[in-house]
N, C-alpha and C positions, 0 to 999 in steps of 0.2 A: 711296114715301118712305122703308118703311123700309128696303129695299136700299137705298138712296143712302145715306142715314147709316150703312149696316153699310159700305159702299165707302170713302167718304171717313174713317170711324172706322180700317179695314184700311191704307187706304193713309199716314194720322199715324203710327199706330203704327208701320208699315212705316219711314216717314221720321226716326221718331228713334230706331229699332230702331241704326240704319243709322249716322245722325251719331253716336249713344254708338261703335257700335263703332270707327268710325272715329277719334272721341277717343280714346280707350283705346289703340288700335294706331299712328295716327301719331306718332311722335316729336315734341318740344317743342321748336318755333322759338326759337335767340336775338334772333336780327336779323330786323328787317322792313325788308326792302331797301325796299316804296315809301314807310313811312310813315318811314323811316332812325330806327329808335330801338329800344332794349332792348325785348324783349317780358319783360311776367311770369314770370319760373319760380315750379312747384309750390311754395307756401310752405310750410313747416316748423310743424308742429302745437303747440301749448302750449298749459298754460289758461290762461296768463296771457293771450298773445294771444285767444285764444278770450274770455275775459268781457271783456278791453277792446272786443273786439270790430274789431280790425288782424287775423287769420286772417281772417275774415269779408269782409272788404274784399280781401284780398288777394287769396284765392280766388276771388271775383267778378272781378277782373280778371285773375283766370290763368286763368279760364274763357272769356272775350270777348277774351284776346288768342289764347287757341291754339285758337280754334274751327275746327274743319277748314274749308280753303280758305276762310279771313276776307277776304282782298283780294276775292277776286270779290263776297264777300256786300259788301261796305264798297261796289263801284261801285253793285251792283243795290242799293242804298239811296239812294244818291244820285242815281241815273237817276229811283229814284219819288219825290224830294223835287223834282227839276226839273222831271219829268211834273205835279207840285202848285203847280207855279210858287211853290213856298218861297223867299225869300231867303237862306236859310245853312245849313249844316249843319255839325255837330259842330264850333261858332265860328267859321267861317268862312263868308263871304257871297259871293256869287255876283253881282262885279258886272259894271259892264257892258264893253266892249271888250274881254273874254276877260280882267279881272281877279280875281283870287283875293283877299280881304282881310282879314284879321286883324279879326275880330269886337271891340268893345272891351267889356271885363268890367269890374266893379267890384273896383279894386287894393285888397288886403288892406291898409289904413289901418294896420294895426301894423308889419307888415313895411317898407309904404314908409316912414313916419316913423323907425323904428329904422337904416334905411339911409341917410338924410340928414343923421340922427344921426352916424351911423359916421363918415361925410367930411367931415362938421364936424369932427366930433373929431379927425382923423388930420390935416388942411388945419390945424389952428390952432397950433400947433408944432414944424410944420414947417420948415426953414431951406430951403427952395423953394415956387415958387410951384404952386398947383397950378390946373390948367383944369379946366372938366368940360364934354364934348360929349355932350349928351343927343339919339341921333339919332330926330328921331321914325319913325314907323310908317307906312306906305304910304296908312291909310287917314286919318289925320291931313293929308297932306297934299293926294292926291286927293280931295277929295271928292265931285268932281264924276263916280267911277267907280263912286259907292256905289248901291246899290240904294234903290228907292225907301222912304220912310221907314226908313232906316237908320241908329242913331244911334251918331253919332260924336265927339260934345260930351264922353265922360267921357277918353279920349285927349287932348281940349284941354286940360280943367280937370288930368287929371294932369300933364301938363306946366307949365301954371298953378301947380301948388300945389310940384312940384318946386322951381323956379326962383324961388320966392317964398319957399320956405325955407332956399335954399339961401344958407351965409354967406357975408359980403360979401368975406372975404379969398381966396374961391374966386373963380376968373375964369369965369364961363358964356359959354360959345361957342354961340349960337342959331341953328342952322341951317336953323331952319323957313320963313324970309323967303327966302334964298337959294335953297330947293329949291320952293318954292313959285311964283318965279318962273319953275321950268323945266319947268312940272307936266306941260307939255303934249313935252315929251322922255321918251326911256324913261327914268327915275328909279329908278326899282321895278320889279321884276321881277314878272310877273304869276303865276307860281306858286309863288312863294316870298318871305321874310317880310324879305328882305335889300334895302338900295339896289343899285344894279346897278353900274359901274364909273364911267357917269355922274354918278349921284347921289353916290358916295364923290367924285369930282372934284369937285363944288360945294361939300360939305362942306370937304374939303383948302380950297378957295380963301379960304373963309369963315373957315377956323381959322387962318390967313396972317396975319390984322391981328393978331391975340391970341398967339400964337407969334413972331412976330415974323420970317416968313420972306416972302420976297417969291414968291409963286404963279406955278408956270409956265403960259402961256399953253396949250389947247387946241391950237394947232398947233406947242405943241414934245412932240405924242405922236402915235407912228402908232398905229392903234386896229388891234389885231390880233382878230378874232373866230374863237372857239378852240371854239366850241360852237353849235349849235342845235339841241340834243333835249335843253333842263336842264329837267326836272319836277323843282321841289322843296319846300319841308316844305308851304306851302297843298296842294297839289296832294296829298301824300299824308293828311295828315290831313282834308281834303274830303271824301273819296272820288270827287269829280269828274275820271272816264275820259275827257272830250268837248273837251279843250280843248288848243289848242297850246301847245306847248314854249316854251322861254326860248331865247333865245342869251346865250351869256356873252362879255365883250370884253375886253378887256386892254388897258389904255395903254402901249405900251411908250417910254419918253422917247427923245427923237431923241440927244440926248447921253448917250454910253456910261455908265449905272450898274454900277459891277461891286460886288457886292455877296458876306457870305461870311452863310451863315444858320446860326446852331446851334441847334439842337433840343435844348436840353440834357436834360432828365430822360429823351429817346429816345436822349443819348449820340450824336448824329449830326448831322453838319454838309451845305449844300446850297450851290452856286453862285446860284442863283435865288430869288425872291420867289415862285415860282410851283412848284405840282408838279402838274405835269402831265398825272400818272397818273389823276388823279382824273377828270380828263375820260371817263374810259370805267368810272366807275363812278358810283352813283347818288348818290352826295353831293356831284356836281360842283363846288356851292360851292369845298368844300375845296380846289381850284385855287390858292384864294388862300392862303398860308403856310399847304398841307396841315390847314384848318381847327384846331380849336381847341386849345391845349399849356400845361402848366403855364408853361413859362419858355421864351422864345424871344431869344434875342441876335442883333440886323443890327448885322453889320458896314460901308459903305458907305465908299469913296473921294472922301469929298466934302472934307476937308480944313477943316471948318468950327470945329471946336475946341467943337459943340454936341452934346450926348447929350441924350436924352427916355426915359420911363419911361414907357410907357403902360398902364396898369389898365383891364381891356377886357372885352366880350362879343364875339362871333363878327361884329359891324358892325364894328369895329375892321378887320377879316383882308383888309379891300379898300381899306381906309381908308390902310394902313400901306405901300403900295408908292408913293405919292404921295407919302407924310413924308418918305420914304427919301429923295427926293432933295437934302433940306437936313440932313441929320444926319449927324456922325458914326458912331453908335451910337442903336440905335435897341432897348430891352429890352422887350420882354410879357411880363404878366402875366396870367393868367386864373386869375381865385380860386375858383374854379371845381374847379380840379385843384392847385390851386400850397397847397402844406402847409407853409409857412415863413412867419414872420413878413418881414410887408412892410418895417414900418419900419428894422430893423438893414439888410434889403438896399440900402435907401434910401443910407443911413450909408454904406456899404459904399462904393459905386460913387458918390457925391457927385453925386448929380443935381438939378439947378436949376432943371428943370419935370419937373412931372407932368402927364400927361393922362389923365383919365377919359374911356370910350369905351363908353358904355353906351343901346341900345335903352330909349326911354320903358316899354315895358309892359315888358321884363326886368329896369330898375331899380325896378320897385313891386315884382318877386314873385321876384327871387333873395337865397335868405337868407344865401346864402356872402361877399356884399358887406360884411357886419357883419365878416369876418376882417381887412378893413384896418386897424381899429387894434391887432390882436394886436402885443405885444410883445418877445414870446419866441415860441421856436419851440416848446417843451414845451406855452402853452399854448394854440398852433394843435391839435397832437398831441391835446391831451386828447378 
């Protein structure tokens, strides 16, 4: 016995003899290509930081983002939480038909009420009208893909207390009826947190009555499928290695859309709704108007004498090659990146609708959405 504890004592030491040096010696990842997101860098010492106690925190995640070879330890964590037959891991649940799901968390009640706040306030003197399409979340919808005891009621109620706060001179566009009908079509994407080209189709058709456009039919689009190896954000923040891929599709409309795209704060313009590039790299999403930008202008030849202003999160980016085909002008915004005051751009460009374009669970916990009633640009800046 006691050589066995001198062995296995030999061989710990030995094993983080080994992972320190290995810390110490490998360089510090920016990017994590499968979980697609900034990793931690070395945080910068103070006592200010140190007795609030932000060093401390910081450091702990710059230690569990740069741990040597983190992706393989993140599968063999989640291969022993499916060997445990657990339901989820690091919020995401493991359902059934190979679906990936958005865990639902309890939304920080101050942040979502300050952002309902925000669009009331920005929607109430305004000289246009404004919509708000709240899309919900995959497992809002499916439920029928959840794991067993799996609760999915605070998803409902957020959307419940959204909509129930939300003022009357805002138009809500509900698109939970519409996609609910189609539950049993791909809608959602099983390893990522997005509708899929489908589901943004039902939504488009649904926002038709309330915009005021008349919906093109399913068969005036040939469905081009441009992908079938998209692992995306479930998929990498899971750490579930065991499951198949996405295909991603494109509607492309039977009648010729020629459209011109500028990327403005990139200072560059594109022929396409679509960049293609992204297809051979790991945030395929981005396919659709090369994923998220401060300021985006569509140009389209549709000759309709109609612009639209849309205020978005990354559900919008598959939403918006559908709208194209009744706009003239079609501007994104994502508050996200965009440091100028909304309302003068409003003024500016005379637009007569607005649409909000915002994930239920990223409208409870994005605090960048309070910038919509800034008024000035100095005090976005500040």
């Amino acid at each position: 016995m006691h050589l066995f504890n001198r062995i296995l004592t030999i061989t710990m030491l030995a094993f983080l003899t080994v992972f320190s040096l290995l810390f110490v010696i490998m360089p510090d990842q920016d990017f994590s290509e499968s979980e697609n997101r900034m990793l931690q860098k070395m945080p910068l010492f103070s006592w200010d930081h140190l007795i609030s106690g932000k060093f401390s925190l910081a450091a702990e995640k710059y230690v569990a983002d740069q741990f040597p070879f983190r992706d393989s330890w993140v599968g063999i964590k989640c291969a022993a939480e499916l060997l445990l037959q657990k339901k989820d891991n690091n919020g995401v649940y493991f359902g059934k038909e190979g679906y990936l799901l958005q865990k639902p968390e309890q939304a920080d009640t101050d942040v979502l009420e300050e952002n309902i706040a925000a669009i009331n306030r920005f929607a109430e003197t305004l000289p246009a009208q404004v919509y708000f399409l709240p899309a919900p979340s995959a497992a809002q919808i499916l439920e029928d893909r959840l794991p067993r005891f799996a609760e999915s009621r605070q998803q409902i109620e957020l959307q419940q207390k959204i909509n129930k706060q939300l003022a009357p001179y805002i138009q809500l566009i509900d698109t939970c009826k519409a996609l609910a009908a189609h539950r049993e079509e791909y809608i959602y994407y099983k390893t990522d947190h997005h509708w899929t080209s489908t589901g943004a189709y039902y939504a488009y058709r649904e926002a038709g009555t309330a915009l005021g456009y008349a919906a093109l039919d399913l068969d005036d689009f040939t469905v081009e499928q441009v992908s079938d190896n998209f692992y995306g954000t479930l998929y990498s923040k899971s750490g579930h290695r065991f499951i198949q891929p996405d295909a991603i599709q494109l509607f492309m409309p039977k009648r010729e859309l020629s459209c011109r795209v500028e990327y403005v704060h990139e200072k560059r313009t594109a022929d396409s709704l679509y960049e293609r590039e992204y297809l051979l790299k790991k945030d395929q999403y981005a396919v659709f108007l090369g994923g998220n930008h401060a300021l985006v202008r569509i140009a389209a030849q549709n000759e309709t004498g109609r612009k639209l202003l849309i205020i978005k999160d990354s559900y919008a980016n598959s939403l918006v090659p559908f709208l194209a085909n009744h706009y003239d002008e079609i501007h994104m915004i994502d508050l996200r990146h965009f440091n100028s005051a909304v309302r003068p751009y409003i003024e500016q460009h005379g637009f007569k609708q607005i649409l909000l374009v915002y994930n239920t669970v990223s409208f409870a916990e994005d605090p960048s959405i309070r910038k919509i009633g800034v008024v000035s640009d100095h005090t976005v800046r500040q």
